[in-house]
N, C-alpha and C positions, 0 to 999 in steps of 0.2 A: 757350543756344547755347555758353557757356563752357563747359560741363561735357563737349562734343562735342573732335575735333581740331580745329586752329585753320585758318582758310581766310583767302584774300586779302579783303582788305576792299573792292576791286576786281570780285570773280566775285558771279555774283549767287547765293545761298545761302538756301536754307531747309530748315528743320525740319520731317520729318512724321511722324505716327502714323495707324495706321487706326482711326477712329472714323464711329460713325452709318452703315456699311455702306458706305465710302470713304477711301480716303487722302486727308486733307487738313492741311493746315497749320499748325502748333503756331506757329512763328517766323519772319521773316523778316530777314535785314538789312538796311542803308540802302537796298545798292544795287536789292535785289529790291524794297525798297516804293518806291522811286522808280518803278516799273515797275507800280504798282497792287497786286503780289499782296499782298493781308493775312493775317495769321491765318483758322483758318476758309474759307478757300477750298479748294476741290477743286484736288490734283495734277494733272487732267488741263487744268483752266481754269488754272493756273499755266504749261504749259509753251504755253499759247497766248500767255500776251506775254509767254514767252522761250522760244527753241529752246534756249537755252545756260545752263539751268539744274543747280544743284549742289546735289541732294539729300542734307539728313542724317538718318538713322533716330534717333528718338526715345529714347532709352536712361534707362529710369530708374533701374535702379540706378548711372548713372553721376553722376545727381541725386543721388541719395542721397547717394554717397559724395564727392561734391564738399559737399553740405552740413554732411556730419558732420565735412569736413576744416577749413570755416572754424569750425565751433561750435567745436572745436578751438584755432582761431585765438583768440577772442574768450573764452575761459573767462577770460582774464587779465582782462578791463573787468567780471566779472562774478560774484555767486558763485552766480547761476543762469541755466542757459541752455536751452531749448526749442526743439523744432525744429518746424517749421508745413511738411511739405512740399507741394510740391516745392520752393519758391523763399526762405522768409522765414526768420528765426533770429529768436525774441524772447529777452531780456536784461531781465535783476531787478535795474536799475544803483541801487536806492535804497541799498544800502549803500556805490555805489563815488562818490556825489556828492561827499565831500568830501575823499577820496584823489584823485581827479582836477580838484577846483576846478569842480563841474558837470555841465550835460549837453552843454555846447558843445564843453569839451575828450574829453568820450568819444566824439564822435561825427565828431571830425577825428580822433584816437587810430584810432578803426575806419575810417574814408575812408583812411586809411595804409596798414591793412592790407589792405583789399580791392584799392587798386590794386594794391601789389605783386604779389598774385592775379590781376592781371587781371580783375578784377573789378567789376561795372558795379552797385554800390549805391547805395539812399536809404533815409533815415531819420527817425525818426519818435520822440519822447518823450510819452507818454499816461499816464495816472493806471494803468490796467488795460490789460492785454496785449494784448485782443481790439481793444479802440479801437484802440491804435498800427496794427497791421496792418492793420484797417481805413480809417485816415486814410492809411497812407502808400499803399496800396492805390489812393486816391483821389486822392495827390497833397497834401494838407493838410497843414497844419502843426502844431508842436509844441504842446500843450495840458499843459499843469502845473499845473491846476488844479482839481478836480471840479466847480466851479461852470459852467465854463467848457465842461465837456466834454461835456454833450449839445447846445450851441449847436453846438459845432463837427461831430459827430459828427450830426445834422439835416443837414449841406447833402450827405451821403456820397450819392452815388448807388448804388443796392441791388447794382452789378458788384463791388461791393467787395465784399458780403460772399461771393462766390461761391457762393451758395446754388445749388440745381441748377437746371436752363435752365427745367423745369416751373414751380417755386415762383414764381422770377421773374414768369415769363410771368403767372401768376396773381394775383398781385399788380400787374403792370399794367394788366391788363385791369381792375381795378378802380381804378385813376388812381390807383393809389401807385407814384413813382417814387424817391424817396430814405427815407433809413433816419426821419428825422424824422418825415417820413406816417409810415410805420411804428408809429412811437411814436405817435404820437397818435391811433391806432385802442383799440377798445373791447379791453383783456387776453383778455376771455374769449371775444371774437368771434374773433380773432385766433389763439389759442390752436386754436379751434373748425375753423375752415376753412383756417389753413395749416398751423398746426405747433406743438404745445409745444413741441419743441427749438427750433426757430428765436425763439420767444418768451424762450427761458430765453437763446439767444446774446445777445439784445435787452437780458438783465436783466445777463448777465456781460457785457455792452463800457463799459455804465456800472456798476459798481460791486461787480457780484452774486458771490461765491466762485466763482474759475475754480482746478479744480485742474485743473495739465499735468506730463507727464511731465519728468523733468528731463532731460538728455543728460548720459550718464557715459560717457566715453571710454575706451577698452577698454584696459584694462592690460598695460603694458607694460614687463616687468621684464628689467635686463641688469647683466652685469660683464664688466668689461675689462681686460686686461693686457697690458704690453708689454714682451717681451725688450730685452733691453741689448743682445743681437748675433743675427743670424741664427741659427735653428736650425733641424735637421734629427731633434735627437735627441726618441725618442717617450717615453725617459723625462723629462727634462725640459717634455715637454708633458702628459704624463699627470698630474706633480708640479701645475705650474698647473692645469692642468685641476681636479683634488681642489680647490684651495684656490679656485679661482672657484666651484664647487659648495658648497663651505661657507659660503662669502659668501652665496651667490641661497639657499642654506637657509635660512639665519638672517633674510633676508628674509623667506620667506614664512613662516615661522612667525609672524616678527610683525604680520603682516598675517593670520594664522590663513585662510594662502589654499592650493589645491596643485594642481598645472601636469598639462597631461595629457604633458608631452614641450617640449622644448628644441632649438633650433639652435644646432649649433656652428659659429661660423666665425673662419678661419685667413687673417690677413691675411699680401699677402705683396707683397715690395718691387717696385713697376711687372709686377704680376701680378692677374689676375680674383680673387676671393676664392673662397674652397674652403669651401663652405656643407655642414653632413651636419645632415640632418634627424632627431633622435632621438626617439623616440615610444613611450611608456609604456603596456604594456596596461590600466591604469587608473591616474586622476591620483594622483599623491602627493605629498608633499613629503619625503619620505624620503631620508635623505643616504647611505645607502648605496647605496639600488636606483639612486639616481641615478650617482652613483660606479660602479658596475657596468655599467650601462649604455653610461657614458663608455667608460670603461675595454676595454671591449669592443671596444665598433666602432672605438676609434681603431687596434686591431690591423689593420684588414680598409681603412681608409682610408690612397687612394694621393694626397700631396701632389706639387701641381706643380712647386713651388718650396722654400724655404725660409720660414720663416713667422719674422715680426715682429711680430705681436700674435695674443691671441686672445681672442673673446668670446663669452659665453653668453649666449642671447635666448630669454625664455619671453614670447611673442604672448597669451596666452589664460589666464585662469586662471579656479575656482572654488572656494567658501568650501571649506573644507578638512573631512573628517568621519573624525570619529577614533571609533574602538569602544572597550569601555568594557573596564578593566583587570581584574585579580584583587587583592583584596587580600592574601590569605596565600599563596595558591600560586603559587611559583617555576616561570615556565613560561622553558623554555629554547626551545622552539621556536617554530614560528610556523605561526600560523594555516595554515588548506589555499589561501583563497582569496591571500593572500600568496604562498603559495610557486607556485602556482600563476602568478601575474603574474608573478613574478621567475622562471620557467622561460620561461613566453615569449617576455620579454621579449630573456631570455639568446640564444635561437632565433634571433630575428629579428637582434640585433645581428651574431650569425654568419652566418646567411646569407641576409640581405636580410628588408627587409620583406612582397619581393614573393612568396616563398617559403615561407608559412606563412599559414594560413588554416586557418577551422574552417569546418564543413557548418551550412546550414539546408535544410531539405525544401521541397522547392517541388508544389504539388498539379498532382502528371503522375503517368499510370500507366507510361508509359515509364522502365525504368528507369534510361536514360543519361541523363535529363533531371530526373529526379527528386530532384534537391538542387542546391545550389549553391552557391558559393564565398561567405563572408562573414568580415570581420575582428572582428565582436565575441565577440570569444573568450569574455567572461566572463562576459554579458548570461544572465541565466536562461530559457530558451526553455518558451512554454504547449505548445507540440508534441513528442509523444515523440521520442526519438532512432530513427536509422535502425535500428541493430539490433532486429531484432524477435523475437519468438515466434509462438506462436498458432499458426493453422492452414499459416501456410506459413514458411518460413524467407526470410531473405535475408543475404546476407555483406555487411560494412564492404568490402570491398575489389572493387570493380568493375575490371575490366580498359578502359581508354582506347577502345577497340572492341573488339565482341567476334570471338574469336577461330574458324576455320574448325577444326573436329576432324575426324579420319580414322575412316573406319570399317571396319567386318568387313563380309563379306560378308554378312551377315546384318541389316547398316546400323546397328549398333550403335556409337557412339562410344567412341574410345580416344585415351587421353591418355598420351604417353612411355612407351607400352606397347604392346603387341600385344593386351593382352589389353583386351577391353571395361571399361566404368566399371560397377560395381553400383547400380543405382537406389535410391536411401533414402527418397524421399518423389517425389510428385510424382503428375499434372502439374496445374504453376498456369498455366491459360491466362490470355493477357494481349494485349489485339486492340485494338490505341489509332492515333490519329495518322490517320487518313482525311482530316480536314479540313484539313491543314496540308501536304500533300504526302510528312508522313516514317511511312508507314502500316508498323504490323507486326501480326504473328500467328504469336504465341509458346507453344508449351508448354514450360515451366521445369521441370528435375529439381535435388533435391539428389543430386549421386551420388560415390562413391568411388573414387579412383583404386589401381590394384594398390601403391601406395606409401602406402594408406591417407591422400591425402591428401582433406581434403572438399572440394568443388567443387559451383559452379552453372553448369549448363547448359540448352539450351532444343534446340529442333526447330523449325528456321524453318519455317511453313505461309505463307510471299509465293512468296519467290523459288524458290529451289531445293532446298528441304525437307532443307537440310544441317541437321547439329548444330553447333552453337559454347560455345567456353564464353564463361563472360562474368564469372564473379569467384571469389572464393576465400573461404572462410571459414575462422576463425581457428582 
């Protein structure tokens, strides 16, 4: 419920998701369980003892990211840390026992930090990971010793392990209700009618090699600078700007990391911050393209104010992959797929991001539907490009809609002429779209205009059996 907006402690409030062919109940607060509704109850039996209920939708990536914010929090108690979601963090505190005097002090250290979170924690110290979660799952308490830990890890009742509702069940219809029966059923009978995994959980909560993933928290590189007086001037900013950019290079190189793109932002005295979002046709760590990039767009950005600092913020980065050099020969130029990024990139800082894009073909015989808008400019594509050969031609250059052309009397199409177009090739009929409602029936000409220019046309066979044209080739 934390991880939701926050509600009066007052209103009655619960949590649902649809599960088992039903909305029903993940949470409740006091005030709703004072009122009988529990977890697991059906939404429609919830709002019978209360007409004045306040429903929250279940969000899990806001679990997520609520979890990943305290693991976050708690890397300091720990130099490993594990996420169990949706709700639990384990912690590898054996190295931080005697930097903090225990496990008493780490665990009022974290009750610190959770409440500042608002956050409604318990905790648990075990030999192995899977115990702790499963004691504190249960309510139990701390066990520090392996002697000690399947006495204590016996009284669990099996909701702790959250094994599925089936397995469960099946296990209790055979009069096993805590993890100790468990244990003391036959390995290989065990094994046989519930579960090797669930047997190998049984061998890793006491003692058995548990590997988990660690939580690494997503990288976050910045620099910062602050004027001595307000400015306005863009050389002076473009100046900082290079030397924050040589700084966050030098980092990543040492870190042999390289960013796909950078925010710039322009603080400014009791004013919103002036964010520009900069973006790289493929990651580098390269101090000129980046210098370039800058450089660029801060022509084309309009500040609201006067700026008093500025910083650079790369969110995201990846190991860095460098191609392999020449040893004798002096190359002055550069690569194609280089010059190529640093053309587009140059593109986009002029005029806009949203104003450049490349084509992929999308499988339609319709030709206005027949590609599509995509930003990976540089990605190698398995599908041929649009220009083609073969038995029919088509042009890179389609016209937005096609266009109505006048004719002779003879119904021949004419373009910025009186006189008809010469047919070059043709006709490619092309009869699609019935089922969609955008139905056509096309025959296509390549043909020539009296200015020798080349052109595709077609002869509508729907509507009015006009000509249009509809693109131009190169």
């Amino acid at each position: 419920m934390e991880s939701l907006p926050a509600t009066s402690s007052d209103e009655v409030t619960v949590i649902t998701e649809f599960r088992d062919g039903a909305t029903r109940i993940v949470s409740a607060n006091e005030a709703a369980a004072s009122l009988g509704i529990r977890p697991n109850l059906k939404l429609s039996a919830a709002f019978a003892l209360s007409e004045s209920l306040n429903t929250l939708t279940r969000r899990a990536e806001f679990e997520q990211a609520k979890l990943e914010a305290l693991a976050r929090l708690t890397i300091r108690f720990s130099s490993v840390v594990s996420l169990e979601p949706p709700d639990a963090l384990l912690l590898e505190i054996g190295g931080s026992l005697k930097l903090f005097g225990g496990t008493e002090p780490i665990k009022e250290a974290l009750a610190a930090v959770f409440q500042q979170q608002q956050i409604t924690a318990h905790f648990c110290a075990a030999p192995t990971a899977l115990a702790a979660l499963w004691l504190v799952r249960s309510g139990g308490g701390d066990v520090l010793s392996h002697e000690k830990l399947a006495g204590s890890l016996g009284c669990a009742p099996l909701e702790a392990t959250r094994w599925p509702d089936k397995t469960r069940a099946l296990l209790k219809n055979m009069g096993i209700r805590t993890l100790g029966d468990c244990m003391r059923l036959p390995r290989d009978g065990f094994a046989r009618r519930v579960g090797r995994q669930y047997l190998n959980e049984l061998d890793k909560s006491r003692g058995s090699h548990d590997l988990r993933h660690e939580f690494e928290p997503a990288l976050e590189l910045s620099v910062h600078c602050e004027f001595i007086h307000e400015t306005t001037s863009m050389t002076l900013l473009a100046d900082q700007g290079k030397q924050l950019i040589a700084r966050l290079v030098e980092d990543l190189r040492k870190r042999q990391i390289q960013i796909p793109g950078f925010e710039c932002v322009f603080h400014h005295l009791d004013r919103a911050l002036t964010i520009e979002r900069m973006s790289l046709a493929q990651p580098a760590s390269d101090q000129e393209r980046l210098v370039r990039l800058f450089t660029d767009r801060l022509e084309q950005i309009d500040l609201s104010a006067p700026v008093v600092a500025l910083s650079l913020k790369a969110g995201s980065a990846e190991p860095a992959v460098t191609s392999s050099g020449v040893l004798f020969e002096d190359l002055d130029g550069v690569g194609p797929e280089f010059a190529k990024s640093s053309l587009i990139e140059r593109l986009q800082a002029r005029f806009g991001m949203e104003s450049l894009y490349s084509m992929d073909l999308v499988d339609e015989h319709r030709p206005e539907a027949a590609w599509s808008k995509s930003r990976q400019f540089l990605q190698r594509k398995r599908r041929p490009p649009l220009a083609v050969g073969g038995a029919f031609q088509r042009p890179l250059w389609l016209l937005p809609a096609p266009q109505r052309l006048p004719c002779t009397a003879d119904n021949l199409p004419c373009y910025e002429s009186r006189k008809p177009l010469r047919i070059k090739h043709g006709p490619e009929r092309i009869e699609s779209g019935w089922w969609d409602g955008g139905e056509i029936s096309r025959d296509y000409y390549v043909a020539c205009s009296a200015h020798g220019e080349k052109l595709w046309v077609f002869k509508d066979h729907c509507s009015n059996r006009g000509w249009y044209l509809h693109g131009f080739f190169a």
